[in-house]
N, CA, C and O of each residue as an XYZ file, in Angstrom:
468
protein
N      22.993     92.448     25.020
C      23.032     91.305     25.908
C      22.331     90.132     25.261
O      21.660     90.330     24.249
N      22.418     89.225     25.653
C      22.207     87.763     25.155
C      21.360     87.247     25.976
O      21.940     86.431     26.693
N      20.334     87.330     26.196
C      18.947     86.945     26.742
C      18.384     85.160     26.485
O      17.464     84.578     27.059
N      19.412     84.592     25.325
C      18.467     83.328     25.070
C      19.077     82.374     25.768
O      19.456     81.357     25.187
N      19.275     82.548     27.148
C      19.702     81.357     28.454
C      19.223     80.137     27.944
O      20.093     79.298     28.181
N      18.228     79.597     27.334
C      18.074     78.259     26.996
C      18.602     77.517     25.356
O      18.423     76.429     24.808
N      19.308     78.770     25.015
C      20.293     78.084     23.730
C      21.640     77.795     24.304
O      21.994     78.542     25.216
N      22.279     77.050     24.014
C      23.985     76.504     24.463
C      24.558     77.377     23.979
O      24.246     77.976     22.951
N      25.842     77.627     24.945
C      26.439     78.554     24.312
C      27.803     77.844     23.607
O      28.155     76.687     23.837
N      28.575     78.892     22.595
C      29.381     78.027     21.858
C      30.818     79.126     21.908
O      30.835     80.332     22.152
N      31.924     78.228     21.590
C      33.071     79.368     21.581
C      33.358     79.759     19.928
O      32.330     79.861     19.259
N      34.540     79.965     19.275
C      34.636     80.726     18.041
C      34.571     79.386     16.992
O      34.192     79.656     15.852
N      34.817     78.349     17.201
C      34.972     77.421     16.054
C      32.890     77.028     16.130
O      32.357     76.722     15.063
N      32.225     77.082     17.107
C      31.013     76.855     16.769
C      31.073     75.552     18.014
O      29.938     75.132     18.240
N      32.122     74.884     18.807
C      31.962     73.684     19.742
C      31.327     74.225     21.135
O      31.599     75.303     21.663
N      30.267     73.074     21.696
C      29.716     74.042     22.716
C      30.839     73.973     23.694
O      31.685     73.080     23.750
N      30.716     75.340     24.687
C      31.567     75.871     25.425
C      31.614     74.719     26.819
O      30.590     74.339     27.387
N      33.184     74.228     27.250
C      33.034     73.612     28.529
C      33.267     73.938     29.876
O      34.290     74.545     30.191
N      32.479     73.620     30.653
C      32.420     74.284     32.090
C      34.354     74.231     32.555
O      35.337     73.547     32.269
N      33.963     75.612     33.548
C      35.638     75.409     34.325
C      36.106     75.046     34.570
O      35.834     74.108     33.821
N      37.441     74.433     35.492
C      37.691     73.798     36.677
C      36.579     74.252     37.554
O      36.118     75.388     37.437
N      36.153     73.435     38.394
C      35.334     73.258     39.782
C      35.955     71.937     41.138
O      36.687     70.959     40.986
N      35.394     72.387     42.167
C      35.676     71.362     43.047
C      35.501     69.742     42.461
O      34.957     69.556     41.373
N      35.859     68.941     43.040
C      35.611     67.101     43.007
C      34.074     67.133     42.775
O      33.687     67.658     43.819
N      33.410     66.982     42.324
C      32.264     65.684     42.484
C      32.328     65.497     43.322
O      33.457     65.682     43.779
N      31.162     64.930     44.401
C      31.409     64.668     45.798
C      31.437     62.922     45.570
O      31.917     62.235     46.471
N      30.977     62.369     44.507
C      30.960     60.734     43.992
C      32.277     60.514     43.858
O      32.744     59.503     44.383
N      33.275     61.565     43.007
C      34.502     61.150     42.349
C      35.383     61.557     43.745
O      36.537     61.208     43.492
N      35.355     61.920     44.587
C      36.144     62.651     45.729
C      35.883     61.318     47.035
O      36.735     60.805     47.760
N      34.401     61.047     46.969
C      34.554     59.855     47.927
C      35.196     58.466     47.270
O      35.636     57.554     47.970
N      35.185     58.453     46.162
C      35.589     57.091     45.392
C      37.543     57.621     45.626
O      38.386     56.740     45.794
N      37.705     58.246     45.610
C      39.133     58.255     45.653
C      39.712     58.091     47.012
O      40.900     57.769     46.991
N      39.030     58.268     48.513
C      39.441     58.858     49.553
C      39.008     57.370     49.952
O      39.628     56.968     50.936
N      38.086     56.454     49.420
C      37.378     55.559     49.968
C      37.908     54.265     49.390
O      38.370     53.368     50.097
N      37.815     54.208     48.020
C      38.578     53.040     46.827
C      39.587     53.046     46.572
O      40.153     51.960     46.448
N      40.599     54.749     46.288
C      41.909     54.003     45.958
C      42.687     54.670     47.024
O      43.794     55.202     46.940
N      41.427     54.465     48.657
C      42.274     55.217     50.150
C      43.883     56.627     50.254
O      44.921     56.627     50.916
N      43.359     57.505     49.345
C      44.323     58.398     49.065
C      43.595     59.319     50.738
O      42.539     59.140     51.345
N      44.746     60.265     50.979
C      44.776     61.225     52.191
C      43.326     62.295     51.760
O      43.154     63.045     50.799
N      42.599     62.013     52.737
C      41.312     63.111     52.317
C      41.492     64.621     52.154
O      40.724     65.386     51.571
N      42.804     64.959     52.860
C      43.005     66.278     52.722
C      43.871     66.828     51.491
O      43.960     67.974     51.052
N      44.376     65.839     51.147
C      44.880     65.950     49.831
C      43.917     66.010     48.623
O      43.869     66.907     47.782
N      43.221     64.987     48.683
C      41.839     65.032     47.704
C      40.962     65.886     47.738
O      40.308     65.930     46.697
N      40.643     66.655     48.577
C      39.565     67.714     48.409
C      40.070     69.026     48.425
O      39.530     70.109     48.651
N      41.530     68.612     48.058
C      42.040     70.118     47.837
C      42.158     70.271     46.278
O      42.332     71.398     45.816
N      42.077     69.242     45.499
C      42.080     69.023     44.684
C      41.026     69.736     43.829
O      40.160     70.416     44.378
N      41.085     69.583     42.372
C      40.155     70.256     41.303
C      39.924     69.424     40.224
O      40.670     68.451     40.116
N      38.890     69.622     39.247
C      38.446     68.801     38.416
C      37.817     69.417     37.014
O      37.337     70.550     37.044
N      37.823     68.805     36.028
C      36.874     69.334     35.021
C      36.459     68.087     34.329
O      37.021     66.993     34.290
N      35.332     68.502     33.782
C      34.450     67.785     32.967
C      33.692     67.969     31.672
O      33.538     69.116     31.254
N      33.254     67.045     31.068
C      32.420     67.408     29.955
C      31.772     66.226     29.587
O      32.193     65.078     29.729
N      30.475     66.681     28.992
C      29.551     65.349     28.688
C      30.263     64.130     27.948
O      31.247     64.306     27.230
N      29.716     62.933     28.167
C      30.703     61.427     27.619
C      29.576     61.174     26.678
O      28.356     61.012     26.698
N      30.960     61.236     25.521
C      30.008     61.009     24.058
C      29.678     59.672     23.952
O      30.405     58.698     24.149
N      28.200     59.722     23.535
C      27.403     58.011     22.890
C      27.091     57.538     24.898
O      27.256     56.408     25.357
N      26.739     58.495     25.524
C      26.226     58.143     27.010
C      24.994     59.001     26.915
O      24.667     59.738     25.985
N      24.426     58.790     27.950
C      22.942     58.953     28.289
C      23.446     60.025     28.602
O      24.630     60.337     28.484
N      22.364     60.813     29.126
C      22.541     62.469     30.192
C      22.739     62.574     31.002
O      21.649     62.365     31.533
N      23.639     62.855     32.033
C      24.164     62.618     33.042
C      25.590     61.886     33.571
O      25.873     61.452     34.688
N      26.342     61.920     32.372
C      27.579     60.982     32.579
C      28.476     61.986     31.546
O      28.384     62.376     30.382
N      29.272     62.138     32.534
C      30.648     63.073     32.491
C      31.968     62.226     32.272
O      32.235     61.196     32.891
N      32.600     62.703     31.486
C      34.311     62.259     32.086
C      34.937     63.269     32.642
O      34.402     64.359     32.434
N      35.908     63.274     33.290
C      36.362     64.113     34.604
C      38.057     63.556     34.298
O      38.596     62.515     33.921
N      38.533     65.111     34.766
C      39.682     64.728     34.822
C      39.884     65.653     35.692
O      39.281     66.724     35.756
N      41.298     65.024     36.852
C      41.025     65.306     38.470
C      43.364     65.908     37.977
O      44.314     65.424     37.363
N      43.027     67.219     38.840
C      44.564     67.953     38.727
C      44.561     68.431     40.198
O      43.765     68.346     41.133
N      45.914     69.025     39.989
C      46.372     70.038     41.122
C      46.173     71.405     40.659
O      46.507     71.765     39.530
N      45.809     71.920     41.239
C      45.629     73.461     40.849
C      47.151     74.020     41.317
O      47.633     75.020     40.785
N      47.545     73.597     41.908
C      48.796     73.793     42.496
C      50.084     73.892     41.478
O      50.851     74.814     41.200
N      49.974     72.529     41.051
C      50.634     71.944     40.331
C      51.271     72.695     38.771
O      52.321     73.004     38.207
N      49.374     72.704     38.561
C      49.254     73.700     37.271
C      50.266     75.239     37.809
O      51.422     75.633     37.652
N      49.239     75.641     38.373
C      50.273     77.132     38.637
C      51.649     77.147     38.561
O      52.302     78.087     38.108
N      52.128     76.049     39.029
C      53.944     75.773     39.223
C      54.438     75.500     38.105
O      55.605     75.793     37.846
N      53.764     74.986     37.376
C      54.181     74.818     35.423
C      53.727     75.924     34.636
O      53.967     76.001     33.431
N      52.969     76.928     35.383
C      52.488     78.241     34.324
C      51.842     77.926     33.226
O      52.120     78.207     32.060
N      50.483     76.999     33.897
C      49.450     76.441     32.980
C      48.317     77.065     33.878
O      48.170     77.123     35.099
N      47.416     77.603     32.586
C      46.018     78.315     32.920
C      45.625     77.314     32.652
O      45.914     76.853     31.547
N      44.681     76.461     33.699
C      43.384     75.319     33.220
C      42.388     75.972     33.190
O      41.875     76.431     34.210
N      41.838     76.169     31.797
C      40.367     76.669     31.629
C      39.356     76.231     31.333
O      38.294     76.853     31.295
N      39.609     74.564     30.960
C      38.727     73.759     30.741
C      38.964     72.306     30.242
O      39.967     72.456     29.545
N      38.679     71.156     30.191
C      38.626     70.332     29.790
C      40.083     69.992     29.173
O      41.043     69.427     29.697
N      39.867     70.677     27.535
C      40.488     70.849     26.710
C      42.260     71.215     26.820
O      43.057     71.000     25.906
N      42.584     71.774     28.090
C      43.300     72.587     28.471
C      44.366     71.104     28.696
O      45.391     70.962     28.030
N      43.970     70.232     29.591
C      44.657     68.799     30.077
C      44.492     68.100     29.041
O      45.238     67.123     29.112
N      43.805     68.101     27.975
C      44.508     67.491     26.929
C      45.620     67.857     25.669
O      45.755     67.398     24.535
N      46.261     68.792     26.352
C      47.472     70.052     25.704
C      48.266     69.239     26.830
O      48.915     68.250     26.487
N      48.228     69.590     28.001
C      49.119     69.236     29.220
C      48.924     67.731     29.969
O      48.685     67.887     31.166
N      48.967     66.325     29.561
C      48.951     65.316     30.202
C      49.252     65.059     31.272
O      48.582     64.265     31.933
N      50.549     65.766     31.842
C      50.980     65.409     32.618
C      50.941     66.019     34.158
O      51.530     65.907     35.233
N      49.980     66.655     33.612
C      49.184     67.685     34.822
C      47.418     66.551     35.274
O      46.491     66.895     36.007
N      47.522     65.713     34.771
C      46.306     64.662     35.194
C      46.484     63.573     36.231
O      46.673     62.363     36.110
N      46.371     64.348     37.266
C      46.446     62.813     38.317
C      45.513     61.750     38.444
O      45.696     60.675     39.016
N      44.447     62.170     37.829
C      43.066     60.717     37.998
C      42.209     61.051     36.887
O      41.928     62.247     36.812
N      41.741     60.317     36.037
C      41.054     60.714     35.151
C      39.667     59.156     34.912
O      40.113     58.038     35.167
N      38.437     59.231     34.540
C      37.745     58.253     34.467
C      36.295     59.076     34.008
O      36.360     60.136     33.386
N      35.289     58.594     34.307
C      34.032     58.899     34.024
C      32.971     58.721     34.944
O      32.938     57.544     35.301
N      31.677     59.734     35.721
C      31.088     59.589     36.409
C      29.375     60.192     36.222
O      29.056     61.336     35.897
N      28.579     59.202     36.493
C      26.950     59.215     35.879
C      26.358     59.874     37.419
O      26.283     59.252     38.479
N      25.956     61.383     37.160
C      25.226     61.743     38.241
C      23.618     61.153     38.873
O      23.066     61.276     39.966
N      23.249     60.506     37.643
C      21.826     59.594     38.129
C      22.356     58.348     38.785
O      21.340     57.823     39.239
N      23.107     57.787     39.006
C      23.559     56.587     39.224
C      24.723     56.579     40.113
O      24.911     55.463     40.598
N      25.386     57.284     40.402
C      26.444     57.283     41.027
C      27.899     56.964     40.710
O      29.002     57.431     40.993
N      27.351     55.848     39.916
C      28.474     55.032     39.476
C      29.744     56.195     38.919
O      29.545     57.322     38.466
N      31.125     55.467     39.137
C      32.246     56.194     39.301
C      33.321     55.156     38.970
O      33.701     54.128     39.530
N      33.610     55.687     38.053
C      35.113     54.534     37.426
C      36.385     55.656     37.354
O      36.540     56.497     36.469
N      37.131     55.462     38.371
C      38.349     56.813     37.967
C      39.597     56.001     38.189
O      39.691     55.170     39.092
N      40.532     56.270     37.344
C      41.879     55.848     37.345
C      43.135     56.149     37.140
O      43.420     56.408     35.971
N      44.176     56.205     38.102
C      44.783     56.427     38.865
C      46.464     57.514     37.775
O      47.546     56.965     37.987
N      46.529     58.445     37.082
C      47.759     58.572     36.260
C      48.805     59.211     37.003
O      48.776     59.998     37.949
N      50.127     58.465     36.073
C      51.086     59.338     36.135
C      51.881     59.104     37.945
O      52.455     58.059     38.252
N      51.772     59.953     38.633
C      52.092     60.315     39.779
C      51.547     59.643     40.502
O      50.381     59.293     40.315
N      52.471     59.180     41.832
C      52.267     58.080     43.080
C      52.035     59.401     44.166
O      52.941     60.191     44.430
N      50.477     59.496     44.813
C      50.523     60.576     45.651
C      50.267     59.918     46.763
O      50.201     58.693     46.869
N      50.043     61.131     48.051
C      50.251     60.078     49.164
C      48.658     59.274     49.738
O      47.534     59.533     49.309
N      48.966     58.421     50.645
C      47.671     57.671     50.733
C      47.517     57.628     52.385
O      48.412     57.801     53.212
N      46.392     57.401     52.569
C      45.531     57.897     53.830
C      46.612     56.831     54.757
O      47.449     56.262     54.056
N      46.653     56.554     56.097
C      47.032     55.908     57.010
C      46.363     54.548     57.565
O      46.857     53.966     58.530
């Protein structure tokens, strides 16, 4: 077993490993439902991945926002990050978001989805 929890872990080429898909950001989920007024139930059904934004401070991610749905229906495993930049066209919102700050820049690809009332 691998006991040294405070070394990064890395995959086979030696790049550190990037987190899963996970739910929205609750910053990037209100900025979409709130700024570009999309259907809330549509948006938080939604999924996301991320990875640190190179030449940024600590705490600032870029994010890229899919359908899990979507994916499945094209017989795409999203396993990370990396995965939507193989498959473009599986990216409905993509931008960058600083968890110390809030701040949230996301923008809008590809596909016209539906929008709140």
């Amino acid at each position: 077993m691998n006991w040294k929890f405070w070394e990064k872990s890395t995959d086979a080429q030696g790049a550190a490993k990037l987190p899963k898909p996970k739910d929205l950001p609750s910053g990037v989920g209100k900025f979409l439902v709130v700024n570009l007024r999309h259907d809330p139930d549509w948006v938080w059904a939604l999924k996301s991945v991320s990875r640190p934004k190179e030449g940024a401070r600590k705490g600032v991610f870029e994010v890229r926002v899919f359908s899990e749905t979507d994916a499945r229906n094209k017989g795409v495993s999203v396993k990370n990050f990396n995965t939507l930049t193989e498959h473009p066209e599986l990216i409905l919102f993509d931008g960058f978001y600083d968890k110390n700050t809030w701040a949230v820049k996301i923008e809008q690809r590809f596909v016209k989805r539906p929008t709140a009332a």
